[in-house]
PDB file as gemmi writes it, atoms N, CA and C in Angstrom:
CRYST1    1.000    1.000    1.000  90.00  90.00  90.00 P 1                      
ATOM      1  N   UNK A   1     114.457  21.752 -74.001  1.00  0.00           N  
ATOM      2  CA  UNK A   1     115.184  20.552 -74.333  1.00  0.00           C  
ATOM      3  C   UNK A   1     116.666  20.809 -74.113  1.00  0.00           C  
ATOM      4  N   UNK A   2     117.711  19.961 -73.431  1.00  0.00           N  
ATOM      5  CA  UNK A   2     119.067  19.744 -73.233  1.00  0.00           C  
ATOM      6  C   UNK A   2     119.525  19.467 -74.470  1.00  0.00           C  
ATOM      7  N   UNK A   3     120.435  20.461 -74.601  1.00  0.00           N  
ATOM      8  CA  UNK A   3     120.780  20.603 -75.643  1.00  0.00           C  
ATOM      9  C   UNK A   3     122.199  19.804 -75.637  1.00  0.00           C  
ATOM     10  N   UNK A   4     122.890  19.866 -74.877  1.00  0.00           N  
ATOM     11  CA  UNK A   4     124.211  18.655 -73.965  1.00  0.00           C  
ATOM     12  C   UNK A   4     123.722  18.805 -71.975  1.00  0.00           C  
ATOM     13  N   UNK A   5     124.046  17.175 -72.458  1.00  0.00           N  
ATOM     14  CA  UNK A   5     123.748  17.000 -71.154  1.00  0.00           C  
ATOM     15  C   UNK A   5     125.060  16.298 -70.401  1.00  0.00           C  
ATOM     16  N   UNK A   6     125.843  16.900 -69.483  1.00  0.00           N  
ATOM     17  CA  UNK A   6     126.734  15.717 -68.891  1.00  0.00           C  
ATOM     18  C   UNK A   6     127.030  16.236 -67.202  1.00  0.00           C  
ATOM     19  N   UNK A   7     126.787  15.111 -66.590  1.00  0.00           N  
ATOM     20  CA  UNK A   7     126.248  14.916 -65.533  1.00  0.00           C  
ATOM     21  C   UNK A   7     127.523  14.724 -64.747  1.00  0.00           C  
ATOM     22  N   UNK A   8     127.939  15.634 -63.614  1.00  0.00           N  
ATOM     23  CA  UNK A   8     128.677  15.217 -62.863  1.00  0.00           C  
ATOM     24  C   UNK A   8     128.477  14.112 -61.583  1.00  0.00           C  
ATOM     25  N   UNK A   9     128.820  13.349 -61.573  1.00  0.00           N  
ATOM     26  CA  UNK A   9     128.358  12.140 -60.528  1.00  0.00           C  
ATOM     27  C   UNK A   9     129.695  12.469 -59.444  1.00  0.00           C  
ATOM     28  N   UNK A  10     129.539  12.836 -58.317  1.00  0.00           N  
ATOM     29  CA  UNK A  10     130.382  12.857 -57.379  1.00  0.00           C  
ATOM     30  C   UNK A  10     131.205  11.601 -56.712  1.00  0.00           C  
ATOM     31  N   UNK A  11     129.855  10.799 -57.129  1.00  0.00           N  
ATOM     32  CA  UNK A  11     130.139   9.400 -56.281  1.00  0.00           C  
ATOM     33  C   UNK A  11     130.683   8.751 -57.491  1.00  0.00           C  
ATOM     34  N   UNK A  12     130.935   8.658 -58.782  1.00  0.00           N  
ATOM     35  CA  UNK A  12     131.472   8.379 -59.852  1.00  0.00           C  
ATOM     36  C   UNK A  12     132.822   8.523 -59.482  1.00  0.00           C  
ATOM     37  N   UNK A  13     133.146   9.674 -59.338  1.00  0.00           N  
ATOM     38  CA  UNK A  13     134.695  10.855 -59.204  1.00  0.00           C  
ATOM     39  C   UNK A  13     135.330  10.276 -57.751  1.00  0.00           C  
ATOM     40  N   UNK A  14     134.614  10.011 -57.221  1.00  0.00           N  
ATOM     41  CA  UNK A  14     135.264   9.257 -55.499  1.00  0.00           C  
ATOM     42  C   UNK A  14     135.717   8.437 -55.555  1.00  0.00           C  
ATOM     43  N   UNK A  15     135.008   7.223 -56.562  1.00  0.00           N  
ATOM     44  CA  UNK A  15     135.257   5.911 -56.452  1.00  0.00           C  
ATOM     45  C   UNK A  15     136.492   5.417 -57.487  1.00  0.00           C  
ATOM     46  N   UNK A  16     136.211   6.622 -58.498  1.00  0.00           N  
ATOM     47  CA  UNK A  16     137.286   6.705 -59.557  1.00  0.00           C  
ATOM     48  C   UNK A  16     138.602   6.951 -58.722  1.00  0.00           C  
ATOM     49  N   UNK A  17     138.808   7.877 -58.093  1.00  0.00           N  
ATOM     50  CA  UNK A  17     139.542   8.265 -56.979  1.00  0.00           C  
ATOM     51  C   UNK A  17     140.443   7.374 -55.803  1.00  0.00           C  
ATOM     52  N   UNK A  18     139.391   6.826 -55.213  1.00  0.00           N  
ATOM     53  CA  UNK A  18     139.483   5.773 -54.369  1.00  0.00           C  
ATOM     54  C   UNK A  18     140.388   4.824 -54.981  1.00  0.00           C  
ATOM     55  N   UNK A  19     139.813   4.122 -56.145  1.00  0.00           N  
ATOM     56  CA  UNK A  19     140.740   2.923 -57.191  1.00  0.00           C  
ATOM     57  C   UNK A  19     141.985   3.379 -57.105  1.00  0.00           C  
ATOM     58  N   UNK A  20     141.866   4.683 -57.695  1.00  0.00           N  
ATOM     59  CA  UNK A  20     143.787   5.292 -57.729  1.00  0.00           C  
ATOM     60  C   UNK A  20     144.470   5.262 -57.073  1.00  0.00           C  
ATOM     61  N   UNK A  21     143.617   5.661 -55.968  1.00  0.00           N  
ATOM     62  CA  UNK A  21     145.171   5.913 -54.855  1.00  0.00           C  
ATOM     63  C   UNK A  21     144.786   4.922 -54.032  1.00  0.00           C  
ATOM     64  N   UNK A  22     144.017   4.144 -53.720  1.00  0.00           N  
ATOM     65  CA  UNK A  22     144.043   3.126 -53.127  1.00  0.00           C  
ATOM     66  C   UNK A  22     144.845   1.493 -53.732  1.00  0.00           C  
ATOM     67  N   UNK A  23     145.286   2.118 -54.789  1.00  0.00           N  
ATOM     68  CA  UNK A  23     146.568   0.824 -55.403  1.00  0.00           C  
ATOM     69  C   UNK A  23     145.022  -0.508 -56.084  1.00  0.00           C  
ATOM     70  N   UNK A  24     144.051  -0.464 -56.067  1.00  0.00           N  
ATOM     71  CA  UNK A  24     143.076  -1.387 -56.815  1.00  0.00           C  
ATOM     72  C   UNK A  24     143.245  -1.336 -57.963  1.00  0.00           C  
ATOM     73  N   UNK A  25     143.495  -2.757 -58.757  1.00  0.00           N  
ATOM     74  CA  UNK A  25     143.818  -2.751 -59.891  1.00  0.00           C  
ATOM     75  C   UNK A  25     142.576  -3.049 -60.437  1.00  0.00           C  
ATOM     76  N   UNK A  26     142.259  -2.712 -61.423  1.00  0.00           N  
ATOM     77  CA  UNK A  26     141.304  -3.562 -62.268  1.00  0.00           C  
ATOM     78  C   UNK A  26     141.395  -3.345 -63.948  1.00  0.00           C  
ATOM     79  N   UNK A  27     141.044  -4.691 -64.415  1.00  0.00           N  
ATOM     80  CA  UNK A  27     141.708  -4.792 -65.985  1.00  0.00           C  
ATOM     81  C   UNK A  27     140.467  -4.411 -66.788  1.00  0.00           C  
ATOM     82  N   UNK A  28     140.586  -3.583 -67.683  1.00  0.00           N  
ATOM     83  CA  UNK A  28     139.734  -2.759 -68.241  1.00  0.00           C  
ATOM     84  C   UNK A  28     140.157  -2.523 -70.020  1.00  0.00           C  
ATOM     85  N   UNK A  29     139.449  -2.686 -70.668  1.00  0.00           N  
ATOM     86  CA  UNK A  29     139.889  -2.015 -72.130  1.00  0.00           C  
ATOM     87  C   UNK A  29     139.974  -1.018 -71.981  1.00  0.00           C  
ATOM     88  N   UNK A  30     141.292  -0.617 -73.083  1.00  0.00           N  
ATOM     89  CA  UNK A  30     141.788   1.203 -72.922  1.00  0.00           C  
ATOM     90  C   UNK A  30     140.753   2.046 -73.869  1.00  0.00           C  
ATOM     91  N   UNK A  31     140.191   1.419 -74.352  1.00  0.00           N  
ATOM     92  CA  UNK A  31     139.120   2.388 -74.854  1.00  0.00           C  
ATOM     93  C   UNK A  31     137.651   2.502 -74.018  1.00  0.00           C  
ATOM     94  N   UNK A  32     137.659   1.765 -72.829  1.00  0.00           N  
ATOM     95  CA  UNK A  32     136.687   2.381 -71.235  1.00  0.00           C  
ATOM     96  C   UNK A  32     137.279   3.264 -70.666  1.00  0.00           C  
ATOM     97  N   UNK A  33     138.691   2.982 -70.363  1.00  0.00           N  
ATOM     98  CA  UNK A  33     139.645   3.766 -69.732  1.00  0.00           C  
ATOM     99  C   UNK A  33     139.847   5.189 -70.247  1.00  0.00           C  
ATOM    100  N   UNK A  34     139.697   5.512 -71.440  1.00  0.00           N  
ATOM    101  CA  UNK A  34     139.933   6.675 -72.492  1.00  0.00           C  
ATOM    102  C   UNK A  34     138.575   7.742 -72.374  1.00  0.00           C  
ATOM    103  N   UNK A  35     137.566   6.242 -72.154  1.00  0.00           N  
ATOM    104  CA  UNK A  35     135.772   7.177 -71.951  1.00  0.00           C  
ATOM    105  C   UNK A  35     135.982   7.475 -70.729  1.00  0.00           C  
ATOM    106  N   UNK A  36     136.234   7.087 -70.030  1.00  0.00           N  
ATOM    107  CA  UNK A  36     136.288   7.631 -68.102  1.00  0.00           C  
ATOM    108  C   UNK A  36     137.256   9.118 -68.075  1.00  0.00           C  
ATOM    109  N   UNK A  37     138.150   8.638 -68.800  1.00  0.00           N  
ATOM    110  CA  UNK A  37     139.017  10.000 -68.585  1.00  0.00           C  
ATOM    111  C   UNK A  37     138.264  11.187 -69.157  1.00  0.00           C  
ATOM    112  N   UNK A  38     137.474  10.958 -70.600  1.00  0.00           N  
ATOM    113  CA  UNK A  38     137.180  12.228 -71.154  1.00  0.00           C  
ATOM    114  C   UNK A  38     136.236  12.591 -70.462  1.00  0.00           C  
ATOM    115  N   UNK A  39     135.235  11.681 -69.962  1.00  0.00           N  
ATOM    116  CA  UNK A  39     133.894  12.286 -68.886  1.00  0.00           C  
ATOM    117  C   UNK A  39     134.296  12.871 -67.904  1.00  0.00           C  
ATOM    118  N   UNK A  40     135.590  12.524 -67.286  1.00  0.00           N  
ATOM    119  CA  UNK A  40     135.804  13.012 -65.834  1.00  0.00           C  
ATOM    120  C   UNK A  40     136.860  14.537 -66.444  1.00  0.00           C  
ATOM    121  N   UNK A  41     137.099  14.959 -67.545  1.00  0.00           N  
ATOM    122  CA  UNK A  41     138.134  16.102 -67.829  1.00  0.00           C  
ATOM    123  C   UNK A  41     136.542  17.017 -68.309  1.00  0.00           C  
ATOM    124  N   UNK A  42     135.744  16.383 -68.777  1.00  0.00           N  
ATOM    125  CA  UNK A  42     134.315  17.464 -69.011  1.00  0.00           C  
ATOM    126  C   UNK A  42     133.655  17.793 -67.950  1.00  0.00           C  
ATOM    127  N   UNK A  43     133.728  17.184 -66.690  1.00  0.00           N  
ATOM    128  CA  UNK A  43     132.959  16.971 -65.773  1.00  0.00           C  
ATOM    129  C   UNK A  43     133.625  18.401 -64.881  1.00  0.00           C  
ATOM    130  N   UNK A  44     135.704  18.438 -64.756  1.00  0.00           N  
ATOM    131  CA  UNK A  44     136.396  18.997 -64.231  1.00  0.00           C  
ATOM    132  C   UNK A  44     135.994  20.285 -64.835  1.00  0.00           C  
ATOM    133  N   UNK A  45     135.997  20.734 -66.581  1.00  0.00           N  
ATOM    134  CA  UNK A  45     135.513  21.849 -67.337  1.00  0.00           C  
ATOM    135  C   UNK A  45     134.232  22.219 -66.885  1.00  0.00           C  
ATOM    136  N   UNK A  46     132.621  21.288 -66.729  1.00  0.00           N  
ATOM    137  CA  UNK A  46     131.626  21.925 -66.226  1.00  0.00           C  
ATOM    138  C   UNK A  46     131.648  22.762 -64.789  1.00  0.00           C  
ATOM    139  N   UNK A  47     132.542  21.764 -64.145  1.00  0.00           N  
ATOM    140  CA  UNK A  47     132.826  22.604 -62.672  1.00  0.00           C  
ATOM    141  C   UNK A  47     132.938  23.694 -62.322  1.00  0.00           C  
ATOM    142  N   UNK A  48     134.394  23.896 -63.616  1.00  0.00           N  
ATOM    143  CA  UNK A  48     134.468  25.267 -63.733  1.00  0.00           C  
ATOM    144  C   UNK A  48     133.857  26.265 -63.983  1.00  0.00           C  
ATOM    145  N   UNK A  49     133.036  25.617 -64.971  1.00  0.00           N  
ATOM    146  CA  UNK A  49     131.972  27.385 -65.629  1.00  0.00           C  
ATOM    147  C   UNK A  49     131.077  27.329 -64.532  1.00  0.00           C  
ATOM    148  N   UNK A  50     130.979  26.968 -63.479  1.00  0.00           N  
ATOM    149  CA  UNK A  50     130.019  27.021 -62.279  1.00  0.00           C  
ATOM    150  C   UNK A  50     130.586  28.380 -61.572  1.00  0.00           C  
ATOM    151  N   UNK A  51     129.754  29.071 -60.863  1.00  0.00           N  
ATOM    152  CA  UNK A  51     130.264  30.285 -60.198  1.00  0.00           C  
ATOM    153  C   UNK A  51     130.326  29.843 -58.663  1.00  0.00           C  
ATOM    154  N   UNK A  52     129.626  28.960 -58.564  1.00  0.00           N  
ATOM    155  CA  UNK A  52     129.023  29.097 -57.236  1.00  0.00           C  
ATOM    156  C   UNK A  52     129.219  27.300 -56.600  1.00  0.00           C  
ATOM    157  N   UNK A  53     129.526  26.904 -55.413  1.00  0.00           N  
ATOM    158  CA  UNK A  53     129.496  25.580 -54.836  1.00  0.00           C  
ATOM    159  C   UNK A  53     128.567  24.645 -55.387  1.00  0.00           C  
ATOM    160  N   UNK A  54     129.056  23.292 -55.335  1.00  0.00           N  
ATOM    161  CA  UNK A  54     127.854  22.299 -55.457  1.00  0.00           C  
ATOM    162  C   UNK A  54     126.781  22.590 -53.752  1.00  0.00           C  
ATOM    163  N   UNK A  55     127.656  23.146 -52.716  1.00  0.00           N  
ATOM    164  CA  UNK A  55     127.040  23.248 -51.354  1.00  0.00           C  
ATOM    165  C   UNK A  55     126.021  23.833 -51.486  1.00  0.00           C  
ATOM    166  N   UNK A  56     126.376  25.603 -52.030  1.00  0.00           N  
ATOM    167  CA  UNK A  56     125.764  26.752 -51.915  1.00  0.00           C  
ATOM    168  C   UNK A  56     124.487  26.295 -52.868  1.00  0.00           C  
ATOM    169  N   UNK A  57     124.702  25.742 -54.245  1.00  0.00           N  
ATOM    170  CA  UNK A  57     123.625  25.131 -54.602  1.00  0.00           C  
ATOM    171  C   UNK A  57     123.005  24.225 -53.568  1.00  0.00           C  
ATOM    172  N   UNK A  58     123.149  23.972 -53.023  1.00  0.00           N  
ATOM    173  CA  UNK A  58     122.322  22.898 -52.476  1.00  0.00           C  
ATOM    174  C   UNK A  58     121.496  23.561 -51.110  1.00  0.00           C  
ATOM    175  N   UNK A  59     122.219  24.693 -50.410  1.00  0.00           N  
ATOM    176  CA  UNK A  59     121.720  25.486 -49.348  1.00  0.00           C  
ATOM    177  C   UNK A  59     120.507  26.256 -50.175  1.00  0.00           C  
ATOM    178  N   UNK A  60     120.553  26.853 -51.378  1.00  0.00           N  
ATOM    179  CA  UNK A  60     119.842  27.865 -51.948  1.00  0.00           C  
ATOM    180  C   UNK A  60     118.415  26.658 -52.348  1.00  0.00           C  
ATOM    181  N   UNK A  61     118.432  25.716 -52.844  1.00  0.00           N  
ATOM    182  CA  UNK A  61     117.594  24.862 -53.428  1.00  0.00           C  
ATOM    183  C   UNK A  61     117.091  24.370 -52.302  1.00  0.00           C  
ATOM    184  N   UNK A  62     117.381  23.796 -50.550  1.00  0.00           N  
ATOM    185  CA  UNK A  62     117.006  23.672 -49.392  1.00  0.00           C  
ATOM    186  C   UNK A  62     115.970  24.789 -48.740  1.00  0.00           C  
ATOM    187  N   UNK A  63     116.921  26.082 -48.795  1.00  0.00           N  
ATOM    188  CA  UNK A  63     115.679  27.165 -48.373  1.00  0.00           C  
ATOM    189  C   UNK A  63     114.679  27.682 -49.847  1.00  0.00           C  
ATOM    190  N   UNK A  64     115.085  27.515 -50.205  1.00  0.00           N  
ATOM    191  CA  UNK A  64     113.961  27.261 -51.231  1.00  0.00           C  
ATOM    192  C   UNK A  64     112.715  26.927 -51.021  1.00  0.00           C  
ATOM    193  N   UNK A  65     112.603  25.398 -50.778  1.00  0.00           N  
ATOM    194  CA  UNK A  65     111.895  24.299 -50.827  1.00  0.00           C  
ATOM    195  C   UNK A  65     111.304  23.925 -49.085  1.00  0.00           C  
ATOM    196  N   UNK A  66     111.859  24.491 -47.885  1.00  0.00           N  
ATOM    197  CA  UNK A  66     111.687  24.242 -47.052  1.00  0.00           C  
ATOM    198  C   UNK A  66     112.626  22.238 -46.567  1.00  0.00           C  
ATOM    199  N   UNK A  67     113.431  22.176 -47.004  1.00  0.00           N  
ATOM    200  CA  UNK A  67     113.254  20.852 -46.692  1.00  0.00           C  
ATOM    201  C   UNK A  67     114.591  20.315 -46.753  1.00  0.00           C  
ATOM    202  N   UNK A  68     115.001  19.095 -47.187  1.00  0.00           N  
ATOM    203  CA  UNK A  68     116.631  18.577 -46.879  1.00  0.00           C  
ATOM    204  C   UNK A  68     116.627  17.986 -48.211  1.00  0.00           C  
ATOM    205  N   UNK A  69     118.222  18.280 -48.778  1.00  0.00           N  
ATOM    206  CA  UNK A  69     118.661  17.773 -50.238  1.00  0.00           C  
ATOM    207  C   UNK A  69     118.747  15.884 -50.429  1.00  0.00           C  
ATOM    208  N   UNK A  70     118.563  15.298 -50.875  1.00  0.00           N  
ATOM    209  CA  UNK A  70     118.798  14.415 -50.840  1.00  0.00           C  
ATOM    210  C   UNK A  70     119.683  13.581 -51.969  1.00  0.00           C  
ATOM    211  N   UNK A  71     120.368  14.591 -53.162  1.00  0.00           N  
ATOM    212  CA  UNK A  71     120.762  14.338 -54.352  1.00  0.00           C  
ATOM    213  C   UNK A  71     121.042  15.734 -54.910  1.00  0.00           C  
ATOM    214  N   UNK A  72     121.970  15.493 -55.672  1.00  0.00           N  
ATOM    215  CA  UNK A  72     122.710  17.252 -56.358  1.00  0.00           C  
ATOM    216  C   UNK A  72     123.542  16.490 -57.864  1.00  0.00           C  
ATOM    217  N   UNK A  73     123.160  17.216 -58.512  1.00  0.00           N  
ATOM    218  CA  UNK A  73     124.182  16.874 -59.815  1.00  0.00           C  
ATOM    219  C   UNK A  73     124.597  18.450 -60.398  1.00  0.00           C  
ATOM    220  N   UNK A  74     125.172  18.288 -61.413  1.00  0.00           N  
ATOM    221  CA  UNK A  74     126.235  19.262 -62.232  1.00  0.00           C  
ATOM    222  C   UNK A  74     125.574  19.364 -63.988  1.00  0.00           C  
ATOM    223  N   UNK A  75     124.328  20.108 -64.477  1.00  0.00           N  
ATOM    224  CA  UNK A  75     124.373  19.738 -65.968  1.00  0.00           C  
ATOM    225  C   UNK A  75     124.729  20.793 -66.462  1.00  0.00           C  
ATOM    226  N   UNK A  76     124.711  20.744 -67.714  1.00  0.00           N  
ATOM    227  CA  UNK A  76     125.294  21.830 -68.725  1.00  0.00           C  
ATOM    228  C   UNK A  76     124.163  21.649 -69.807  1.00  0.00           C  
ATOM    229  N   UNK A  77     122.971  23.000 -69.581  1.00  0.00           N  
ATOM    230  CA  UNK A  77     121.925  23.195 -70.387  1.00  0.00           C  
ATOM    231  C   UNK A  77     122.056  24.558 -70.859  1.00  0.00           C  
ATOM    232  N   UNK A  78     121.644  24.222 -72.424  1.00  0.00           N  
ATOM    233  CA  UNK A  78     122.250  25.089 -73.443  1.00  0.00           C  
ATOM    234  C   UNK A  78     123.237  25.940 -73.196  1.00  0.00           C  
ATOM    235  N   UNK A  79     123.982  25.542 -72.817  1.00  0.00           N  
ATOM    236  CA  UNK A  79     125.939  25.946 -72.440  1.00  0.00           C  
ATOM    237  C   UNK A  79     125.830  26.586 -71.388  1.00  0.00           C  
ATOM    238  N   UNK A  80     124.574  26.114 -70.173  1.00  0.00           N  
ATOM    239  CA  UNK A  80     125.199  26.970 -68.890  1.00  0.00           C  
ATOM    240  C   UNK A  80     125.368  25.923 -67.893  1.00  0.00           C  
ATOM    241  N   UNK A  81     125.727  26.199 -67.203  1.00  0.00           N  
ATOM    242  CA  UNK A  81     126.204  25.375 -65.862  1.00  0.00           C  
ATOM    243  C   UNK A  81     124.612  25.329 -64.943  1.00  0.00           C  
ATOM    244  N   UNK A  82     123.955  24.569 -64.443  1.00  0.00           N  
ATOM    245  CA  UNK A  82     122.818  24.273 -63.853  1.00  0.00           C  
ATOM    246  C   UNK A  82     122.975  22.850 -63.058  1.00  0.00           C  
ATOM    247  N   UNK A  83     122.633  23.759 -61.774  1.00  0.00           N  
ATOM    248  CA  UNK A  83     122.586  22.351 -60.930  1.00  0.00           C  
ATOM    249  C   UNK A  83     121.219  21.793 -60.427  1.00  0.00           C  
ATOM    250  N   UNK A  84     121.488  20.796 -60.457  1.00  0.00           N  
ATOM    251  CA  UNK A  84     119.919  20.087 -60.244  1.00  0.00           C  
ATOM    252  C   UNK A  84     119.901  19.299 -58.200  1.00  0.00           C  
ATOM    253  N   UNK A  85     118.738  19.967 -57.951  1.00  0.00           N  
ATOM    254  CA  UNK A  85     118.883  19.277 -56.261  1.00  0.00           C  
ATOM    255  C   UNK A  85     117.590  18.741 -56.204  1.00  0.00           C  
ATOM    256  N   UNK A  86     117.645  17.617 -55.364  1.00  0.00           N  
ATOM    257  CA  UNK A  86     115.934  16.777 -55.415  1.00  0.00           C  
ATOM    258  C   UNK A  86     116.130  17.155 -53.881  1.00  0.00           C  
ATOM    259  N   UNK A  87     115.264  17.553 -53.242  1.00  0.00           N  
ATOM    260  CA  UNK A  87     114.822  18.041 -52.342  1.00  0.00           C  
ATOM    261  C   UNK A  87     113.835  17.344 -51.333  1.00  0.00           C  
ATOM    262  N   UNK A  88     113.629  17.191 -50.370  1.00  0.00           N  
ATOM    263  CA  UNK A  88     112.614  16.356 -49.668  1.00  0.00           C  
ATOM    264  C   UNK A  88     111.750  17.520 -48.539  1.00  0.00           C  
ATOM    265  N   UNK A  89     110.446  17.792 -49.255  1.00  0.00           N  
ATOM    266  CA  UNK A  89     110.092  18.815 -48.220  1.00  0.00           C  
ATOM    267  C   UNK A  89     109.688  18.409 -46.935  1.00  0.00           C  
ATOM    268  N   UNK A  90     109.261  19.396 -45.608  1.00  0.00           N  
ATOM    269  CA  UNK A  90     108.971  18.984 -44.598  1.00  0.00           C  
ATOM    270  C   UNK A  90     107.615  18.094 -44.734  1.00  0.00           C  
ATOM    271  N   UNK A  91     106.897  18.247 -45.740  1.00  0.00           N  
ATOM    272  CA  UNK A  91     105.470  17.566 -45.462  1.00  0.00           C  
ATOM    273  C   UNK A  91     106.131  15.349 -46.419  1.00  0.00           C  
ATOM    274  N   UNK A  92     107.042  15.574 -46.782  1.00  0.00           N  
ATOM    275  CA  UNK A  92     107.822  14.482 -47.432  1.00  0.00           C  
ATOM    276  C   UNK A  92     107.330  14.441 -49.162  1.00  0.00           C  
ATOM    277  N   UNK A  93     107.044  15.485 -49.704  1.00  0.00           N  
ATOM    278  CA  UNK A  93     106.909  16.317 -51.006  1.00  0.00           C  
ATOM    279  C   UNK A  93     108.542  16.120 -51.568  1.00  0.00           C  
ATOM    280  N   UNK A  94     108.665  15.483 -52.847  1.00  0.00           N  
ATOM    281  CA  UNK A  94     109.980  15.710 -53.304  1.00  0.00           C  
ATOM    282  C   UNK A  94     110.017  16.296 -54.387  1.00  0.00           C  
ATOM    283  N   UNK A  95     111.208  17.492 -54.223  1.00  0.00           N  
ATOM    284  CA  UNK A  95     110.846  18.141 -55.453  1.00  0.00           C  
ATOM    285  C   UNK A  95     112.146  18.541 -56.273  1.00  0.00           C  
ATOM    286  N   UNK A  96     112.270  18.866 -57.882  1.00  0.00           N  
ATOM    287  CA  UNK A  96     113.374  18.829 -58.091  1.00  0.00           C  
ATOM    288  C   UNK A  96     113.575  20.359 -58.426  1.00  0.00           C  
ATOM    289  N   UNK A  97     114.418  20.882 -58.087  1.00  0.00           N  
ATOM    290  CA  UNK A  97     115.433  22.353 -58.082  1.00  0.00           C  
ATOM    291  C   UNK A  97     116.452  22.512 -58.926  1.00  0.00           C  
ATOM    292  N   UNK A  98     116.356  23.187 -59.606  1.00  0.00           N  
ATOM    293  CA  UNK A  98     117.471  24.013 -60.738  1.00  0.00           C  
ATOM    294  C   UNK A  98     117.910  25.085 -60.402  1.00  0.00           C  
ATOM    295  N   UNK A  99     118.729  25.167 -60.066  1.00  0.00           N  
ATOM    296  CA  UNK A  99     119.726  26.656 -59.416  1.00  0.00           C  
ATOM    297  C   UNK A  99     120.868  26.601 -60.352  1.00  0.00           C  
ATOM    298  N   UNK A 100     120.869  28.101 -60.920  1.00  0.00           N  
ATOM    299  CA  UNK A 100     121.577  28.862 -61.512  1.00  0.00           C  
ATOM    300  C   UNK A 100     123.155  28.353 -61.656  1.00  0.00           C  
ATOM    301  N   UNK A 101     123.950  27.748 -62.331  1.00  0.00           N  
ATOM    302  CA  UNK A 101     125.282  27.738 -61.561  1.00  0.00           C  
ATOM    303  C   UNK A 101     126.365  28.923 -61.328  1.00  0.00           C  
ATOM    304  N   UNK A 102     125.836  29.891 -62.109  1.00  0.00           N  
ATOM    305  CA  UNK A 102     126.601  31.045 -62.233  1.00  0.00           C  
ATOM    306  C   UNK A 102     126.256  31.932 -61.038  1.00  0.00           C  
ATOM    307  N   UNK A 103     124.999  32.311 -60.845  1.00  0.00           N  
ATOM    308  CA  UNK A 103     124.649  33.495 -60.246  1.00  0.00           C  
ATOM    309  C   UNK A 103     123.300  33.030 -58.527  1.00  0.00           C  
ATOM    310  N   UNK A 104     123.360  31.617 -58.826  1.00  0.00           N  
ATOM    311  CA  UNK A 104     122.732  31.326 -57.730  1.00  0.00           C  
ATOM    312  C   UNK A 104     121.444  31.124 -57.728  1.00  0.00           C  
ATOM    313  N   UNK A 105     120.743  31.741 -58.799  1.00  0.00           N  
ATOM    314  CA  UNK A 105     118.937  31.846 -58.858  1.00  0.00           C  
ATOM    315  C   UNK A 105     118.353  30.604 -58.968  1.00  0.00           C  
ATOM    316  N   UNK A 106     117.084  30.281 -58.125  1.00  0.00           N  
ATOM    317  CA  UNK A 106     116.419  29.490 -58.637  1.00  0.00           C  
ATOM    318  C   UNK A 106     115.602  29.615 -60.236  1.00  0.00           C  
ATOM    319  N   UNK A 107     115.902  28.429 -60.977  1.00  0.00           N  
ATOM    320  CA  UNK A 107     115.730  28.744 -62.341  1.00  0.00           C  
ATOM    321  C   UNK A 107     114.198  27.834 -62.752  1.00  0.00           C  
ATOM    322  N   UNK A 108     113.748  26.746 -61.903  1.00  0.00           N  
ATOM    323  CA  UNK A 108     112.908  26.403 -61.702  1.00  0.00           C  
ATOM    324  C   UNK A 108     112.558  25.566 -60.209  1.00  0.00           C  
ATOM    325  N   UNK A 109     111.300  24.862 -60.117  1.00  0.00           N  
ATOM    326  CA  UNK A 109     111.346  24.416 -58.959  1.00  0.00           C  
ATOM    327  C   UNK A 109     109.765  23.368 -59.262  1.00  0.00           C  
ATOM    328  N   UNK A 110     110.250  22.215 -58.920  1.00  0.00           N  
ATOM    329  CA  UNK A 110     108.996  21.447 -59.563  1.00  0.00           C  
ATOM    330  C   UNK A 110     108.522  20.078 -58.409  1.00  0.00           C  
ATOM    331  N   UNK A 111     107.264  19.494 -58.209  1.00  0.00           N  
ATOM    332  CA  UNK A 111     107.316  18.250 -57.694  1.00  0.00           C  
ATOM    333  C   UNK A 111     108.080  17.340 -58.932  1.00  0.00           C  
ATOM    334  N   UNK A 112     108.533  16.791 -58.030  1.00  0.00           N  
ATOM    335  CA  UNK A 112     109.373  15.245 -59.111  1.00  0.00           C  
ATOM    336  C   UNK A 112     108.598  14.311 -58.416  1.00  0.00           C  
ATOM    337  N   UNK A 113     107.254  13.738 -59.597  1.00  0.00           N  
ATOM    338  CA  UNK A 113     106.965  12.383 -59.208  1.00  0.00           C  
ATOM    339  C   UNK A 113     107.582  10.877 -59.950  1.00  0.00           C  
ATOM    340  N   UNK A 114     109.041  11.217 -60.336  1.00  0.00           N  
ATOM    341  CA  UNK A 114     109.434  10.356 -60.473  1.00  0.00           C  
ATOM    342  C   UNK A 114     109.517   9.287 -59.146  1.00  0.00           C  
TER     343      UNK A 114                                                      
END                                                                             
């Protein structure tokens, strides 16, 4: 069981991104504005305790599995850094991958019939 779970969304962080420096305004209560910031300063902290790429995760969870990533996130289970990759094998088997964030290992490796 996840003991904290918080999920880095890349495409979250882009678009957050994008708004900024792309001059898009949008009117928002400062207490959404206050939740975005603290998710995206936990998100910057999970990063960190990561040893290893969101890539390299995603190369290690690929040869793994035989197959192509199709999704990667960032969690933090029972205070370690673990990345999660859904995988699409060659036979079209999808499966989900937990690689190590520290040290690289596959930590599990499962069909996802979600």
């Amino acid at each position: 069981m996840k003991t904290r779970n918080k999920v880095l969304s890349l495409s979250v962080l882009a678009l957050g991104s994008a708004l900024a420096l792309g001059g898009i305004s949008m009117a928002a209560p400062q207490r959404a504005t206050n939740h975005m910031q603290a998710l995206q300063h936990e998100a910057v902290r999970d990063l960190a305790s990561a040893k290893i790429s969101l890539s390299r995760a995603i190369e290690i969870a690929e040869r793994h599995v035989g197959g192509r990533a199709t999704s990667a996130d960032l969690d933090i289970e029972r205070g370690r850094a673990v990345f999660d990759v859904e995988v699409v094998a060659r036979d079209n088997t999808v499966y989900e991958v937990k690689v190590d964030g520290v040290n690289g290992e596959v930590i599990s490796s499962r069909v996802d019939h979600d």
